[in-house]
Phi, psi and omega in degrees: 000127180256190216278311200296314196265054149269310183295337183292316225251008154285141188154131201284110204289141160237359153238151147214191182263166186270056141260173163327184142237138204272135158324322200280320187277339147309308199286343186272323191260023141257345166288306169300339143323358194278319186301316183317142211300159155159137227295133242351050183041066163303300175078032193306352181254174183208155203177136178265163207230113174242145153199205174070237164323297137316312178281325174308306123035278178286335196246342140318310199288310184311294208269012164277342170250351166344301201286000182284328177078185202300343118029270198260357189287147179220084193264176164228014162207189208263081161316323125294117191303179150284320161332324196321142166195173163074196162321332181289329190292331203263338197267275239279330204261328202293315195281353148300287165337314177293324168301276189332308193294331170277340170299358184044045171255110170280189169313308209246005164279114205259335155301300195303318172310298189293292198317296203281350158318300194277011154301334175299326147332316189259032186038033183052006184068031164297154198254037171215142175209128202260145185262123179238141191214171195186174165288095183312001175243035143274127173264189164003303178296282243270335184273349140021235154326287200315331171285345171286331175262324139357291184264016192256329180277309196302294179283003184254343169306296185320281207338316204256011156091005210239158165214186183243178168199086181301137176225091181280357169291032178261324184317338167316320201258029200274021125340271160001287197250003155279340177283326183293325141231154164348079188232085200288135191320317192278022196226148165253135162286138187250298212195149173269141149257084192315174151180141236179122169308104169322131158249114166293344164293354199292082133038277212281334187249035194211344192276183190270107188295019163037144149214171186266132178319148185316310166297359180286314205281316219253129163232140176250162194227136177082348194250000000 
């Protein structure tokens, strides 16, 4: 697999199958994750890798407070401005509304929606999930990096037959996942990585993901 079809062939999975993920294979493709860029080479992130025991644990703890609703959420930053609007608002409302439909859940059942939300709770039953965490008097630039090596894991996963899901709706729950790990008081939690053997047959890993044409993003000068 070369660079273009790790990036095509990326997307974020909500199901996956119930096998393992071999330890050996993780650790090669987070070492070569080492590489990834960042600005005067900081390197800000940092994570824990959970599955078995642990994770179960963790994902136990969550769902003894699910039914508390927004209740028990404890985020420590905004996943979302409050600003969104315009386009960025209609990208963000369209591809959810594109998910429901192929799961064929309309708008207005509205419990089948909150159920299937809170699979993000389960890791979608991925049978791996990376905790990503960094210093909290890191800024902008460094969260970045981080999105830079994030998605530098994203593709080095495909490379290995494996895929992902960034999931920052884990940030509700960093209560959660701080009584469950080692996570130092002075670090902020950012976001869960599910990771996981795609099942291609699953709906939910099949419907079409829309970008915005190039020219919404990009303008050229000089050419």
């Amino acid at each position: 697999m070369n660079v273009t079809e790790a990036v095509i062939s990326r997307r974020s999975v909500r199901e996956f199958l119930d096998k393992p993920v071999d330890k050996a294979v993780l650790e090669r493709v987070l070492e070569t994750a080492q590489r990834s860029p960042s600005g005067g080479n900081t390197q800000p992130w940092n994570a824990i890798v959970a599955t078995g025991e642990p994770l179960r644990k963790l994902l136990a703890a969550v769902a003894e407070v699910l039914p508390q609703g927004p209740a028990a959420h404890k985020p420590e930053y905004a996943v979302y401005p409050p600003e969104l609007d315009g386009a960025y608002k209609e990208r963000r409302f369209g591809v959810g509304e594109a998910m429901y439909a192929a799961l064929d859940i309309p708008r207005d059942n509205k419990m089948a929606r909150l159920m299937w939300f809170a699979r993000n709770f389960r890791a979608f039953d991925a049978p791996v999930l990376m905790l990503v965490h960094t210093p909290r008097y890191m800024g902008p630039p460094q969260w970045s990096d981080i999105g830079m090596w994030l998605q530098t894991v994203a593709l080095l996963l495909r490379e290995e037959g494996l895929d992902c899901c960034f999931q920052e709706a884990w940030a509700i729950y960093t209560l959660q996942i701080r009584q469950c790990f080692a996570i130092p008081d002075d670090h902020i939690f950012f976001c869960g990585v599910a990771i996981g053997y795609r099942d291609a047959q699953a709906p939910v890993n099949n419907f079409p993901v829309p970008r915005a044409p190039l020219e919404e993003a990009v303008s050229w000068e000089g050419f």
